[in-house]
MARKE-254762 format. One line per 4 residues: number of its first residue (from 0); for each residue x negated, y negated, z of C-alpha. Coordinates in steps of 0.02 Angstrom, whole numbers, plus 50000, padded with zeros to 5 digits. Each point is the difference from the previous one (the first is absolute). Example, Ala and Ser with C-alpha at 12.3 -4.5 7.8 and 13.67 -1.06 7.14 Angstrom:
BEGIN
0	49385:50225:50390 ~ 49931:49828:49967
END
This chain:
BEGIN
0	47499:51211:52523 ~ 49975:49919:49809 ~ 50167:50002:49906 ~ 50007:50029:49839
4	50140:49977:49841 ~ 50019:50078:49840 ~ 49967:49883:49871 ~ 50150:49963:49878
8	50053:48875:50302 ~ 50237:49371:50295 ~ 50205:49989:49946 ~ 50017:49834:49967
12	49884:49933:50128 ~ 50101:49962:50120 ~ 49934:49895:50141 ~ 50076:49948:50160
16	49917:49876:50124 ~ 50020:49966:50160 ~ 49903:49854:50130 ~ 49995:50012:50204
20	50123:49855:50093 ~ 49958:50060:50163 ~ 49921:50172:50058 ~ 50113:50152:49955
24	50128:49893:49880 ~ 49988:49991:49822 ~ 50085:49920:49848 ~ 50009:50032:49813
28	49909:49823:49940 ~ 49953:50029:49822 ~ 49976:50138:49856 ~ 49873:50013:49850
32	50126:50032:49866 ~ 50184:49950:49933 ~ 50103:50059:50144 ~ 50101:49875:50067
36	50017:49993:50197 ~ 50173:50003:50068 ~ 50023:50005:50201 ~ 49864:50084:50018
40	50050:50127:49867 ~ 49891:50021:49817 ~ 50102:50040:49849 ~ 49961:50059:49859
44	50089:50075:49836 ~ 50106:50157:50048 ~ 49937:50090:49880 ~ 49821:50007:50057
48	49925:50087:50142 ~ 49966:49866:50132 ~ 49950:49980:50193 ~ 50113:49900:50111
52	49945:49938:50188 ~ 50143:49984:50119 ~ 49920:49943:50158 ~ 49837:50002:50101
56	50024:50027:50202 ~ 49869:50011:50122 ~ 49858:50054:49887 ~ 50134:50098:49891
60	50017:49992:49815 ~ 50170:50063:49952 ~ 50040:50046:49793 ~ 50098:50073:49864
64	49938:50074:49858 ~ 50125:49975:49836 ~ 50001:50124:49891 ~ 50092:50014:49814
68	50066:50158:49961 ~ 49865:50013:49858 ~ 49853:50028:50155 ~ 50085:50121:50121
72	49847:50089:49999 ~ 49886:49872:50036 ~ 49874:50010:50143 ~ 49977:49806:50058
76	49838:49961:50112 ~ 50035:49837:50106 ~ 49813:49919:50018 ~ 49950:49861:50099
80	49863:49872:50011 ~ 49948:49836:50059 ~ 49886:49978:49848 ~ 50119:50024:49870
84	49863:49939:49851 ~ 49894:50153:50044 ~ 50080:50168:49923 ~ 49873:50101:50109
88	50091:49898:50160 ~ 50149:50086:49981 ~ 50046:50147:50132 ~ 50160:50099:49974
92	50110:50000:50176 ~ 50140:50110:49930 ~ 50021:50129:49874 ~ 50198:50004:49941
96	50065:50167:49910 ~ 50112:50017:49892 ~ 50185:49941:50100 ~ 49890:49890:50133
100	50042:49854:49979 ~ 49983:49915:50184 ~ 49821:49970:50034 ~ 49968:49930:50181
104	49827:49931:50014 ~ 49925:49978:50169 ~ 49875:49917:50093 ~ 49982:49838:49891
108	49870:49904:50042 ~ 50018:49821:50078 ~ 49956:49907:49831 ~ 50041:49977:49826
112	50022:50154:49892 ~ 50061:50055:49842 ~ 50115:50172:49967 ~ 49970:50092:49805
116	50122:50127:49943 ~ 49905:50128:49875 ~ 50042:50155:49883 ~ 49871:49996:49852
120	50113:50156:49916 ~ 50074:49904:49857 ~ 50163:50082:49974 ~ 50074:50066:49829
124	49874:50105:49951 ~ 50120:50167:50012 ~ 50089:50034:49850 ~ 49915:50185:49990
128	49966:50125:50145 ~ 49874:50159:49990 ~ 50112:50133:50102 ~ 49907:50045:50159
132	49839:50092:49995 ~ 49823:50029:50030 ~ 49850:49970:49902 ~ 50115:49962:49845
136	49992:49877:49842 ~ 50132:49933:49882 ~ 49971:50021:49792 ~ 49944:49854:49910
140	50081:49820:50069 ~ 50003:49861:49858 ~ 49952:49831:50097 ~ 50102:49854:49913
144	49855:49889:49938 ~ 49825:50047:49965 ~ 49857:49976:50134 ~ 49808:49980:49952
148	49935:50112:50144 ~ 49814:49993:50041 ~ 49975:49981:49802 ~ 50129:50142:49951
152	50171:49957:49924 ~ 50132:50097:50079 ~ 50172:49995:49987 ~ 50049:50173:50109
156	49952:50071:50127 ~ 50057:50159:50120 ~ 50080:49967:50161 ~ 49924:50107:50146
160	50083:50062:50170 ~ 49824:49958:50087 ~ 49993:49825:50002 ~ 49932:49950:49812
164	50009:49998:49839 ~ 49888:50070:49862 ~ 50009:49925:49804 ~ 49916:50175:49927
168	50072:50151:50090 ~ 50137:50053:50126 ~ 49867:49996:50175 ~ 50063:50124:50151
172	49838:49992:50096 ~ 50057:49969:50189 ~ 49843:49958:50089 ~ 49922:49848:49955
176	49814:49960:49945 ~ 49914:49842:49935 ~ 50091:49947:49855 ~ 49879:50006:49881
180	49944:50173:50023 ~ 50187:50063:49944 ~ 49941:49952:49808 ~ 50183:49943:49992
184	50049:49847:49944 ~ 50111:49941:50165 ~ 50095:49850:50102 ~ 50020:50092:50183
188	50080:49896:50133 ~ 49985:50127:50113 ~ 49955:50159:49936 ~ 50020:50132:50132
192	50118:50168:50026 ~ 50159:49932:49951 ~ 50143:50139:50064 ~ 50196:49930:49961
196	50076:50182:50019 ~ 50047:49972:50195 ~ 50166:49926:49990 ~ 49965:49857:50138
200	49867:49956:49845 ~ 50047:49878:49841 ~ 49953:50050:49840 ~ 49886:49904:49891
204	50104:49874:49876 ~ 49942:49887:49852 ~ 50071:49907:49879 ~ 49986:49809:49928
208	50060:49820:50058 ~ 49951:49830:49981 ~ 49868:49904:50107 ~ 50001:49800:50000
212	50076:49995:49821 ~ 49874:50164:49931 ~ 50032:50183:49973 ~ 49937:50117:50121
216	49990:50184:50031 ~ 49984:50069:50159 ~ 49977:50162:50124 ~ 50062:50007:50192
220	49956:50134:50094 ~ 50098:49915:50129 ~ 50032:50102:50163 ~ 49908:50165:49957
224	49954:50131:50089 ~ 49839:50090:49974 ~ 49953:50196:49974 ~ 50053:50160:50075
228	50176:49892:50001 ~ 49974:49899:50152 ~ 50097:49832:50011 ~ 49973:49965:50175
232	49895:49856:49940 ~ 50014:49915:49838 ~ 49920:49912:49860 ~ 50090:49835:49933
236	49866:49926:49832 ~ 50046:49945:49836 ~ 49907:49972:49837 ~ 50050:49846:49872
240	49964:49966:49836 ~ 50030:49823:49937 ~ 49974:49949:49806 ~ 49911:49854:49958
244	50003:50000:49843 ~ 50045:49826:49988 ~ 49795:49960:50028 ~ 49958:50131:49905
248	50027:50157:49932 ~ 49957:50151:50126 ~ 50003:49896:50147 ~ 50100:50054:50145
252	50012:49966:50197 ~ 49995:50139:50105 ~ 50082:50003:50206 ~ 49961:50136:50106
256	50130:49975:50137 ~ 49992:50093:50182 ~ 50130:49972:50101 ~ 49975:50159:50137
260	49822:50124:49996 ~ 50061:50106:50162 ~ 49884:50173:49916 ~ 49844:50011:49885
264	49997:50169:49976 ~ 50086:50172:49965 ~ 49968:50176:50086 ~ 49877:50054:49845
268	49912:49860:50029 ~ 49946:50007:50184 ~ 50122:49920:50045 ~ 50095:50040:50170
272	50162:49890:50024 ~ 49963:49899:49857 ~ 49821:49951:50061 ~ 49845:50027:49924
276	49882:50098:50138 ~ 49839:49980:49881 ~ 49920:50160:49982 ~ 50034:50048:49805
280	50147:49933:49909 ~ 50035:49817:49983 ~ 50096:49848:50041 ~ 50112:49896:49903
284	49924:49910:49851 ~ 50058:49842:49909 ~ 49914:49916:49853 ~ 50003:50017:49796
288	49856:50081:49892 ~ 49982:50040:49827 ~ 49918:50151:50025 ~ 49823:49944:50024
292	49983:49834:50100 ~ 50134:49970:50116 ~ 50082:49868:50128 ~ 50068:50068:50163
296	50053:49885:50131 ~ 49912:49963:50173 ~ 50024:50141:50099 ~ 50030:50137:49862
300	49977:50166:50083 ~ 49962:49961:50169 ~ 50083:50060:50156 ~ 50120:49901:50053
304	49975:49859:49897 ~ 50169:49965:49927 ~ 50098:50075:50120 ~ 50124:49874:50110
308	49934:50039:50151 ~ 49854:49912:49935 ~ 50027:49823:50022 ~ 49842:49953:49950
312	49987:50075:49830 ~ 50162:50077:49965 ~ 50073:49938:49821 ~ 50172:49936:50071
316	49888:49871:50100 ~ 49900:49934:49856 ~ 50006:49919:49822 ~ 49916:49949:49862
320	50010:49860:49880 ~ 50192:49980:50089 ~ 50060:49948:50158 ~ 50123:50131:49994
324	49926:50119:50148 ~ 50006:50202:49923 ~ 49977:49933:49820 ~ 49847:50013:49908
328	50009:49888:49803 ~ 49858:50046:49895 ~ 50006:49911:49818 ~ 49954:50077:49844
332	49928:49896:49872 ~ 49921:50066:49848 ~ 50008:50165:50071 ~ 49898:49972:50150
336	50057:49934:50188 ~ 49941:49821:50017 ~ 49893:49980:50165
END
C-alpha cells in the first residue's frame, strides 16, 4: 500500500599500533601522531576525545574510549587495518554509542596492525534547534561569510528537516529525485524523509564555529529518525560550511560528515523499516545542484548504497580528498568544486 503526506551531511586521527611477539600476544610499539606512550597507556590532552589501549590477551584488544563532556553524544567507530596508508583498508570492528566507552576487539590477527578511532561529526554546530517535526523548514538563516556557490553569491540560505538546504526557497519535498530535476538550487547530504517528532529522535540543530582557524556554518541531523515517527533506526550526517575567503572571495570548503546511515527511507517513500523496497518512491540522495546540472555522490539513490550494513559502499566506510573515514571535503574555488 503507497503512503502518502499532505504537503506543507576522523577526530583527531587517532592511531594506535600494535606488532605480534609471539602468536596470540601483542604490544602497543608505536603511534602515527603526538601521543606519548606511557606503560603501555597513550595520553593525550583531557580535553579532547581520545582512544586509550589497556592490554591485548590472547588475540584480545582491550580499550577505553575518553570522552569530554563537550561529545557525550558522540558515536565513535573503532576501525582497524594492517594497511593503515590505504583509507579504503580500513574495516570498522566496533561501533560505540553514546556512554560506550569499553570497546573489546577480538580475534586479532597474529601480525602487525594498527587500531583508528573515528567520529567525522565535528561538534559545535548546535547553537539553534528546529522543534521536532515532519517535512518542516526554518525562515531565512544568515550564513556568517559569503559563499560563491556554483557561480551564485549567497549569503542565506533555509535550513530543511529533510536532510538539505536550499539558498531560494523553504524545500519540504520528502522523497528524493536527481538533484537537478528539483530546479532548486541545493547542498543535500542526505536528502531523504527526515521525521524528529518521535521522542527517541534528535532534532535537527545548526549554528556556527570555527574550523582550523576559519568560520564555519554547519547542519547535524545527528541521530534522526525518519517518517511516520519511527526512531528505531537512525540517521547521524552533518553538513559544513568553511570560508575561505582568505584565497579568495566566495570560496568555501564544504564536509559532508556520516557518522551512522542505519535507514534510507520513510513510509511515503516505499520505505518499510527504513529500507527502500524499490518499486516507486526513492532512496536517500546526497549531492549539491544549482538547479540544472548537479553533483550527487556515488551511490545517490540506490538501494542500499549508503546504508551501514553496506560495508562496501556505505558513506561511514569511505572518504574523499580526507583520510577521515565518513567525511567527504569538496573545495570551492571560484564558485566551482575543483576536481
Amino acid at each position: 500500500m503507497r503512503f502518502m503526506k499532505t504537503a506543507r551531511a576522523l577526530l583527531a586521527g587517532v592511531v594506535l599500533f600494535f606488532s605480534a611477539i609471539s602468536p596470540g600476544q601483542s604490544q602497543v610499539s608505536g603511534t602515527f601522531d603526538q601521543s606519548t606512550p606511557v606503560n603501555n597507556l597513550l595520553v593525550y590532552g583531557s580535553n579532547t576525545l581520545w582512544l586509550q589501549l589497556t592490554g591485548i590477551t590472547n588475540n584480545t584488544a582491550y580499550f577505553i574510549i575518553h570522552v569530554p563532556v563537550t561529545a557525550t553524544n558522540t558515536i565513535c567507530n573503532l576501525f582497524f587495518t594492517t594497511n593503515p596508508t590505504t583509507s579504503s583498508a580500513w574495516t570498522r570492528v566496533v561501533r560505540c554509542e553514546p556512554g560506550q566507552t569499553n570497546p573489546v576487539v577480538t580475534n586479532l590477527p597474529a601480525a602487525q596492525g594498527f587500531f583508528m578511532l573515528g567520529s567525522s561529526i565535528r561538534s559545535g554546530f548546535d547553537q539553534q534547534s528546529m522543534p521536532p517535526n515532519d517535512d518542516g523548514s526554518t525562515a531565512l538563516v544568515p550564513l556568517p561569510f559569503t559563499i560563491n556557490f556554483l557561480g551564485n553569491s549567497e549569503s542565506m540560505l533555509y535550513v530543511n528537516n529533510n536532510g538539505n538546504v536550499t539558498f531560494d526557497q523553504a524545500f519540504y519535498y520528502y522523497t528524493p529525485g536527481n538533484l537537478a530535476s528539483t530546479k532548486a538550487k541545493m547542498i543535500a547530504p542526505f536528502w531523504a524523509d527526515v521525521d524528529t517528532r518521535n521522542p527517541a529522535s534528535s532534532v535537527v540543530q545548526y549554528g556556527t564555529n570555527v574550523v582550523h582557524g576559519h568560520n564555519a556554518f554547519g547542519v547535524d541531523w545527528v541521530n534522526v529518525g525518519y517518517y511516520n515517527q519511527n526512531a528505531d533506526k537512525l540517521l547521524s550526517c552533518q553538513l559544513v560550511i568553511i570560508n575561505r575567503s582568505d584565497i579568495a572571495p566566495g570560496n568555501f570548503d564544504m564536509e559532508f560528515n556520516y557518522d551512522r546511515v542505519e535507514w534510507e527511507a520513510g513510509d511515503a517513500s516505499d520505505g518499510s523499516d527504513g529500507i527502500w523496497q524499490g518499486q516507486w518512491g526513492g532512496s536517500a540522495r546526497a549531492g549539491f545542484s544549482d538547479g540544472v546540472t548537479d553533483y550527487e555522490l556515488p551511490g545517490s539513490g540506490t538501494g542500499g548504497a549508503f546504508l551501514d550494513t553496506n560495508t562496501v559502499t556505505g558513506l561511514v566506510y569511505h572518504s574523499l580528498n580526507t583520510t577521515v573515514l565518513g567525511r567527504y571535503l569538496f573545495y570551492f574555488r571560484n564558485g566551482q568544486p575543483l576536481p
